[in-house]
mmCIF file of the C-alpha atoms, coordinates in Angstrom:
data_MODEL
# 
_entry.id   MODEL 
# 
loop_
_atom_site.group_PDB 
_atom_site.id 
_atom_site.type_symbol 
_atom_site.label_atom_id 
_atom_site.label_alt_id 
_atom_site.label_comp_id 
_atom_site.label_asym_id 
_atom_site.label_entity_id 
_atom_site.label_seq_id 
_atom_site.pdbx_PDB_ins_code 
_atom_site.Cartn_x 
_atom_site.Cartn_y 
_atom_site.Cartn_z 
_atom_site.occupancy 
_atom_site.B_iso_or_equiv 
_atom_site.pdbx_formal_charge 
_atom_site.auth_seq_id 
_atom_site.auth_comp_id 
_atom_site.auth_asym_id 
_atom_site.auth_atom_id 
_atom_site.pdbx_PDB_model_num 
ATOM 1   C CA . UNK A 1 1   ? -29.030 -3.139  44.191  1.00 0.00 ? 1   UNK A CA 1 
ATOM 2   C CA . UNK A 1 2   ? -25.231 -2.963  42.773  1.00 0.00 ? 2   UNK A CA 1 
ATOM 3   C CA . UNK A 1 3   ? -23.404 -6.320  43.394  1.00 0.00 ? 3   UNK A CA 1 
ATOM 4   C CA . UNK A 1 4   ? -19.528 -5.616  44.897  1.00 0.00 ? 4   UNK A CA 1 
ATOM 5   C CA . UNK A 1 5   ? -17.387 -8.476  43.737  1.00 0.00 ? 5   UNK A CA 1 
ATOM 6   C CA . UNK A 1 6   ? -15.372 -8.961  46.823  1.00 0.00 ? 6   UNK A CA 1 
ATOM 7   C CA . UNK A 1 7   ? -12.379 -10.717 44.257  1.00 0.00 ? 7   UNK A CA 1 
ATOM 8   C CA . UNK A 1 8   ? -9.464  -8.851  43.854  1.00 0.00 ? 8   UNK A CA 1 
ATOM 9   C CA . UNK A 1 9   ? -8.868  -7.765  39.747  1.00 0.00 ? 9   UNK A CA 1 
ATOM 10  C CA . UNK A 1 10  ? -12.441 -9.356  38.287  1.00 0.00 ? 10  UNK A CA 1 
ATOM 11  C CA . UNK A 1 11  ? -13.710 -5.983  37.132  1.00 0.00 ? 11  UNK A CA 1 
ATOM 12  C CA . UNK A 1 12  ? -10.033 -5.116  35.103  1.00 0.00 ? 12  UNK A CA 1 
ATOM 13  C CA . UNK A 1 13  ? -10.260 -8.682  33.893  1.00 0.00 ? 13  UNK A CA 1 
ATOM 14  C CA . UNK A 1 14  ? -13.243 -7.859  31.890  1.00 0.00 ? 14  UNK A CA 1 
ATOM 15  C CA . UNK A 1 15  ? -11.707 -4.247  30.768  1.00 0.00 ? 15  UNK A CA 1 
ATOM 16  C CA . UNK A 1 16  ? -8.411  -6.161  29.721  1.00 0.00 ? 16  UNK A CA 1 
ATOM 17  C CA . UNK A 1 17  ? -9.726  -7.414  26.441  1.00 0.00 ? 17  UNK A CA 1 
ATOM 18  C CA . UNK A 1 18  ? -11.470 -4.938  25.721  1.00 0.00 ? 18  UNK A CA 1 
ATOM 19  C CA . UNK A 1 19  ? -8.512  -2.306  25.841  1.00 0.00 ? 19  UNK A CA 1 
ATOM 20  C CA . UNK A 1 20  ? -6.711  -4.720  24.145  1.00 0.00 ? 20  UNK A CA 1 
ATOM 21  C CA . UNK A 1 21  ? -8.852  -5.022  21.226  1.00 0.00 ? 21  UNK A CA 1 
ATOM 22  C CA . UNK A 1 22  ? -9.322  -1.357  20.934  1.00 0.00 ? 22  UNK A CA 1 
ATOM 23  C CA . UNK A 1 23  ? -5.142  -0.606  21.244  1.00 0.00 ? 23  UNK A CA 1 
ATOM 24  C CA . UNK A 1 24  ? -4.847  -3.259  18.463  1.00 0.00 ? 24  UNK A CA 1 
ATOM 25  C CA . UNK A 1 25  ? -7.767  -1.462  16.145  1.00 0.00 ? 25  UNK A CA 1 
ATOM 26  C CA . UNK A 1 26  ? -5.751  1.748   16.461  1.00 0.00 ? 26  UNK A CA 1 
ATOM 27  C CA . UNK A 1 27  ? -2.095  0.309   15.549  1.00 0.00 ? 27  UNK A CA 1 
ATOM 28  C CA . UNK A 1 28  ? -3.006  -1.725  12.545  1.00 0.00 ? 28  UNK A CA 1 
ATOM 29  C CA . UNK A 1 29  ? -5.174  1.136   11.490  1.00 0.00 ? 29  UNK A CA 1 
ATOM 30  C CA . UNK A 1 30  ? -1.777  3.555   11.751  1.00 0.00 ? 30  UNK A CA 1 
ATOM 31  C CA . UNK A 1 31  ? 0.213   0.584   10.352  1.00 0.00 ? 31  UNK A CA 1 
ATOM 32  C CA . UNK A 1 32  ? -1.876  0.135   7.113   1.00 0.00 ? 32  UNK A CA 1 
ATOM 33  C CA . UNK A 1 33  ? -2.216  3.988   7.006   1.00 0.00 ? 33  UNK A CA 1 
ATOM 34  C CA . UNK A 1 34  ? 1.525   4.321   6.593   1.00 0.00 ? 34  UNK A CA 1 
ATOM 35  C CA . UNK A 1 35  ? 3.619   7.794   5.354   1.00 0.00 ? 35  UNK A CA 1 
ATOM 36  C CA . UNK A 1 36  ? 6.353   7.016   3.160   1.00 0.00 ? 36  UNK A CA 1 
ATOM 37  C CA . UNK A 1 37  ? 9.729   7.143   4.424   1.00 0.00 ? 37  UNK A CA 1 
ATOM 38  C CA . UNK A 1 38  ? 11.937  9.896   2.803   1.00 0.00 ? 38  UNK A CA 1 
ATOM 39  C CA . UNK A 1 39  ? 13.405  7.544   -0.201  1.00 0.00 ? 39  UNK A CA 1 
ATOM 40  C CA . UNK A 1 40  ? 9.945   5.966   -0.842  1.00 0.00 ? 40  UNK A CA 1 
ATOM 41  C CA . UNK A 1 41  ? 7.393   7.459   -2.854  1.00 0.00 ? 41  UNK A CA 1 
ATOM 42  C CA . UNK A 1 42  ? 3.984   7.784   -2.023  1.00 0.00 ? 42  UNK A CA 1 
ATOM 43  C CA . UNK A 1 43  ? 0.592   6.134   -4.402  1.00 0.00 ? 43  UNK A CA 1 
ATOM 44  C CA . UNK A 1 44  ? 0.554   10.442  -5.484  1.00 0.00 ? 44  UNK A CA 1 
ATOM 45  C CA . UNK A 1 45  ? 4.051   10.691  -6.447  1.00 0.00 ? 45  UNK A CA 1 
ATOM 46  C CA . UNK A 1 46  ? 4.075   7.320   -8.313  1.00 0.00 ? 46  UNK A CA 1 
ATOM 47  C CA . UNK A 1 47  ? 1.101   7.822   -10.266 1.00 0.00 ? 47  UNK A CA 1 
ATOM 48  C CA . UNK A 1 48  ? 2.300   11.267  -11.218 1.00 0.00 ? 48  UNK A CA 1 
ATOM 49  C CA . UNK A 1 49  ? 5.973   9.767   -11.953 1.00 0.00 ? 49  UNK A CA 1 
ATOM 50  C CA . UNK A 1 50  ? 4.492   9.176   -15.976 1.00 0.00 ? 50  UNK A CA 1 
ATOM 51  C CA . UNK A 1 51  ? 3.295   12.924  -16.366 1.00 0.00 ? 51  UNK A CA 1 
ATOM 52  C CA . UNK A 1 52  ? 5.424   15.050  -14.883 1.00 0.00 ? 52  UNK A CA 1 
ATOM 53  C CA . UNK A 1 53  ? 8.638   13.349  -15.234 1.00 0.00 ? 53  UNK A CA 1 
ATOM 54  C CA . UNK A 1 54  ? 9.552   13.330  -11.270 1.00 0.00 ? 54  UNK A CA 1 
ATOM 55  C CA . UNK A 1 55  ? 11.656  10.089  -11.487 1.00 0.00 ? 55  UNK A CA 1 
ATOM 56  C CA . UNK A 1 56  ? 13.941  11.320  -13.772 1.00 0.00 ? 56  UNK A CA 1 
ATOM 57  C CA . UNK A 1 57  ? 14.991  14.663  -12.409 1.00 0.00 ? 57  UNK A CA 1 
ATOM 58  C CA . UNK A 1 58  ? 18.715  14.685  -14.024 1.00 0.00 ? 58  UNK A CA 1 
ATOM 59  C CA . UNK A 1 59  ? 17.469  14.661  -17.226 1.00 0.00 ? 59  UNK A CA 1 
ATOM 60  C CA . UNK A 1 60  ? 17.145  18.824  -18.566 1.00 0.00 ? 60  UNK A CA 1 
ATOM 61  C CA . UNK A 1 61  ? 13.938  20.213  -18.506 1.00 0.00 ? 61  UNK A CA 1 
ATOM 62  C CA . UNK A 1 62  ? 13.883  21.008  -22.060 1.00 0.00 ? 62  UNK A CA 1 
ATOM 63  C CA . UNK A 1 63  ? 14.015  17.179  -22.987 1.00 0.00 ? 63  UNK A CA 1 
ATOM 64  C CA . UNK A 1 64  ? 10.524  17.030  -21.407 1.00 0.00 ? 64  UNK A CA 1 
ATOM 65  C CA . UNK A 1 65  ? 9.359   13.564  -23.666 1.00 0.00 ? 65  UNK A CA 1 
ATOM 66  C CA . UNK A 1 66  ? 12.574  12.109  -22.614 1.00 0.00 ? 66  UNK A CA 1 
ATOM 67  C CA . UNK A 1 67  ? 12.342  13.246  -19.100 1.00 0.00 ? 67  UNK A CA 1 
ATOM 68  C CA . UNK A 1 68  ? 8.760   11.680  -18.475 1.00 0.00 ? 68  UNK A CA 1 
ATOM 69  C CA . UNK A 1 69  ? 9.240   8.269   -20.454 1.00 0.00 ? 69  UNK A CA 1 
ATOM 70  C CA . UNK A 1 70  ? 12.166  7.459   -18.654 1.00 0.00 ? 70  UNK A CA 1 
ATOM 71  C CA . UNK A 1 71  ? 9.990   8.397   -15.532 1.00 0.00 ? 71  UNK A CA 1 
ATOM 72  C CA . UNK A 1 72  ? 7.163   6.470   -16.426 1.00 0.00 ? 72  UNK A CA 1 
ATOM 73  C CA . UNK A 1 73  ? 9.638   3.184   -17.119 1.00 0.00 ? 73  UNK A CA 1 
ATOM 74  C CA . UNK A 1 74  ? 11.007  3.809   -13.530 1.00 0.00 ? 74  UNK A CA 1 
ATOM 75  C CA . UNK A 1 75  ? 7.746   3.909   -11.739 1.00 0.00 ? 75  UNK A CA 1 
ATOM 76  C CA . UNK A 1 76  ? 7.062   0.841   -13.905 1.00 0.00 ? 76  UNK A CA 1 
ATOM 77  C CA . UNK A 1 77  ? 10.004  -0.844  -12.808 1.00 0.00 ? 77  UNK A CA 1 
ATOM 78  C CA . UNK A 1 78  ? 9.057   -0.144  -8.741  1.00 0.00 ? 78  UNK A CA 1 
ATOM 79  C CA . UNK A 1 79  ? 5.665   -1.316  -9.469  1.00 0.00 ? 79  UNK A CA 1 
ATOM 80  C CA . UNK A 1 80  ? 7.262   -4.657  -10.482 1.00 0.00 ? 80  UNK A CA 1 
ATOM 81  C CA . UNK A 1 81  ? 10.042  -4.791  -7.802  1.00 0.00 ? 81  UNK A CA 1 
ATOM 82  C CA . UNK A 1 82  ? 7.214   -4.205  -5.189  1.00 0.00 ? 82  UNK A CA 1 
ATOM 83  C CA . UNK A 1 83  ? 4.822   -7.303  -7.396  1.00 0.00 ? 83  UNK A CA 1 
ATOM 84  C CA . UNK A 1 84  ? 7.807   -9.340  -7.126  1.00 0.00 ? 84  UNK A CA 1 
ATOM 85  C CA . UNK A 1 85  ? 9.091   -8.712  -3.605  1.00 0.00 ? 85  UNK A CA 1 
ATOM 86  C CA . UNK A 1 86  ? 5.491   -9.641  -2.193  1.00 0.00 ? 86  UNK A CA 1 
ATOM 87  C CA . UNK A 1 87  ? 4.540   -12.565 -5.203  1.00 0.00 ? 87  UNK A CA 1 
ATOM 88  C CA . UNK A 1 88  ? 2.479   -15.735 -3.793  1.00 0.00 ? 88  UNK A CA 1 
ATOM 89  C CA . UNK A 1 89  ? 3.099   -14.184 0.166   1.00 0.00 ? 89  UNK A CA 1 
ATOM 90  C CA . UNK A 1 90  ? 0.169   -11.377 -0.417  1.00 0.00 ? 90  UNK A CA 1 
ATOM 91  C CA . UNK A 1 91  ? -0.637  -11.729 -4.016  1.00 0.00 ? 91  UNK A CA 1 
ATOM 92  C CA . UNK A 1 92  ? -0.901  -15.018 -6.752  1.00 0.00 ? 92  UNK A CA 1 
ATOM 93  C CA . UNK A 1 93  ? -0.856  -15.169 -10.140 1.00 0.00 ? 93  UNK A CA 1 
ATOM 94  C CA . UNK A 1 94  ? -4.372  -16.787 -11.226 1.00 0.00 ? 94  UNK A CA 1 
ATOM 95  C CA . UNK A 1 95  ? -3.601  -20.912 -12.931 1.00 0.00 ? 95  UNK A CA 1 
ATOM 96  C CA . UNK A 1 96  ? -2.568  -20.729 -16.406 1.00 0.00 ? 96  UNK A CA 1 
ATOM 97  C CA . UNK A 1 97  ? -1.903  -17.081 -16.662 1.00 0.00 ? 97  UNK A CA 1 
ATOM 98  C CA . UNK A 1 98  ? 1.579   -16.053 -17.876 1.00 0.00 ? 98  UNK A CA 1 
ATOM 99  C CA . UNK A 1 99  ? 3.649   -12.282 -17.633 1.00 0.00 ? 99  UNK A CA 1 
ATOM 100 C CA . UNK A 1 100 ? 3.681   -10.007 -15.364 1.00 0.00 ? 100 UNK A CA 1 
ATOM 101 C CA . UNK A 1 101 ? 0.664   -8.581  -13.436 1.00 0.00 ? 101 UNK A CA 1 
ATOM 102 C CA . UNK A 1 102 ? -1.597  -5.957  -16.125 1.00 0.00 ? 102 UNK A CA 1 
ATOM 103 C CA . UNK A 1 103 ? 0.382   -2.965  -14.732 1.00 0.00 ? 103 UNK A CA 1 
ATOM 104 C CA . UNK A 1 104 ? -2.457  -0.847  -16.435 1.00 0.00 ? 104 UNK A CA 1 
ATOM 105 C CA . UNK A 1 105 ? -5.014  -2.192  -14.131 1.00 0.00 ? 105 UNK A CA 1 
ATOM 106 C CA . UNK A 1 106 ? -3.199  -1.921  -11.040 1.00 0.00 ? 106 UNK A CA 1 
ATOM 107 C CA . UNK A 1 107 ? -2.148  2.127   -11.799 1.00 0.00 ? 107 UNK A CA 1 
ATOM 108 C CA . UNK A 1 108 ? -6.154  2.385   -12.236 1.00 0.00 ? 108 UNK A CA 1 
ATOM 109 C CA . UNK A 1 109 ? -6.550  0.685   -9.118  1.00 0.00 ? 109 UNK A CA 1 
ATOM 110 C CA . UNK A 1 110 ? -4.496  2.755   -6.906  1.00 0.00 ? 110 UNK A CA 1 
ATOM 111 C CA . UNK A 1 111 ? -5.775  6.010   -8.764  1.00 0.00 ? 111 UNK A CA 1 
ATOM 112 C CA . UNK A 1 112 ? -9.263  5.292   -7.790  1.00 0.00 ? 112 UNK A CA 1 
ATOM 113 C CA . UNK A 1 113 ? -8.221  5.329   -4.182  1.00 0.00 ? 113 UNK A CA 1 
ATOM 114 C CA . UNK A 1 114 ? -9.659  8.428   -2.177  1.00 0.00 ? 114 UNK A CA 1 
ATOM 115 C CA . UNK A 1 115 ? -7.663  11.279  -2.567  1.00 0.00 ? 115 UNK A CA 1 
ATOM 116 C CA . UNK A 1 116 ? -6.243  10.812  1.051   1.00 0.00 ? 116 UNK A CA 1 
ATOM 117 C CA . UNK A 1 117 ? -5.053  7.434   0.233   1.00 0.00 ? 117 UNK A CA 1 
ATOM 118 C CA . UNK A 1 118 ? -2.695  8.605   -1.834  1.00 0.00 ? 118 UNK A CA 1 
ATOM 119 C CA . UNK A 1 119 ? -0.434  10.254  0.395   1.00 0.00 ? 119 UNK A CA 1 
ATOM 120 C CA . UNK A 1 120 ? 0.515   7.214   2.003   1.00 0.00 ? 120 UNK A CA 1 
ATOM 121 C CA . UNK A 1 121 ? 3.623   4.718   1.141   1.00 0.00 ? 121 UNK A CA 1 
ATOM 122 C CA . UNK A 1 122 ? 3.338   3.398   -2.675  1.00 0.00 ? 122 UNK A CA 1 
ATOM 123 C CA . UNK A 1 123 ? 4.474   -0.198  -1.688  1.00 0.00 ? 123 UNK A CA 1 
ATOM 124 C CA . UNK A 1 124 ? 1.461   -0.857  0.166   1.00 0.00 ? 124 UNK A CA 1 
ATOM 125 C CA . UNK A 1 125 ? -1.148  0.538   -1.889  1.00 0.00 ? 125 UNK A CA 1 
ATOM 126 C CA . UNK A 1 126 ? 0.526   -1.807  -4.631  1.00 0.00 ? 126 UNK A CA 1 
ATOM 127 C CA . UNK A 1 127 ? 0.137   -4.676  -2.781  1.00 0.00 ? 127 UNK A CA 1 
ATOM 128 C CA . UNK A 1 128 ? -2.910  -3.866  -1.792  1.00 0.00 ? 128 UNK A CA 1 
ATOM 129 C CA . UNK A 1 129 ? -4.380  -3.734  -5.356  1.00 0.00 ? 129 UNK A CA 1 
ATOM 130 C CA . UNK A 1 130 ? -2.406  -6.834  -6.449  1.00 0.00 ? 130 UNK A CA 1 
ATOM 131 C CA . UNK A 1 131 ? -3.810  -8.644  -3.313  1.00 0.00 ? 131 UNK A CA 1 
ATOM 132 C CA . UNK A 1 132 ? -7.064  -7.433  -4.576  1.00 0.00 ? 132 UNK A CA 1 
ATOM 133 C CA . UNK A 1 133 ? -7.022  -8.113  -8.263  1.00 0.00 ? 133 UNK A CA 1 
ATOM 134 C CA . UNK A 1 134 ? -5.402  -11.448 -7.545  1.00 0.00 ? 134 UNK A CA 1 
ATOM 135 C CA . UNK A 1 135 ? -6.038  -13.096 -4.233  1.00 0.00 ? 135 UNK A CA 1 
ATOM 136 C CA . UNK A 1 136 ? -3.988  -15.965 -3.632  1.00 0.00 ? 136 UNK A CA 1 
ATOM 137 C CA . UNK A 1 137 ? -5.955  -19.255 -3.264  1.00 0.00 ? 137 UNK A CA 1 
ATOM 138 C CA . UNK A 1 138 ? -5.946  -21.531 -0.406  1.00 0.00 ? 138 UNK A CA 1 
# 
């Protein structure tokens, strides 16, 4: 026997939060999944920043040590603008410990991310692997 709810809207009451949850599954799956804008670089681009030199593309090819130090320092320096921008909101520093983040560490982390991962915007696979490496407490 099927049962007929003679109440008008019952049936897309109980669809309502379901839709809901799945249309909010989907946008903060595309929002975490982010591409970088044009100006930002992505976890690839900032890994590769020490070795190939990318960030420093006025300096002449043929001052290749030159070219990828000062490339390396400049992906350094975003990794610590990004640490900074996003300190104790997403990421703390544990009691007692003083300096910056271990830079090191947090490169390793983002370059064990799938290879997929990489594509997407730097800034959040940074704070990502500070958030990881040191979790705020509450």
């Amino acid at each position: 026997m099927v049962r007929i709810d003679s109440r008008p809207g019952v049936h897309m009451q109980r669809r309502v939060p379901w839709l809901m949850l799945a249309a909010l599954t989907v946008l903060s799956a595309s929002a975490l999944a982010r591409v970088p804008e044009p100006w930002e670089p992505s976890g690839r681009k900032l890994l590769e920043a020490g070795l190939d030199g990318s960030l420093a593309p006025e300096i002449a090819p043929e001052q290749a040590e030159l070219k990828v130090m000062l490339s390396a320092n400049r992906a350094g320096a975003y990794l610590l603008g990004v640490a900074s921008s996003s300190y104790r909101t997403q990421w703390c520093m544990p009691a007692g410990k003083s300096g910056p983040p271990d830079m090191q560490a947090i490169i390793s982390d983002i370059g064990a991310l799938p290879d997929a991962r990489l594509d997407e915007a730097a800034p959040a696979l940074i704070v990502q692997a500070l958030a990881k490496r040191y979790p705020c407490r509450k």
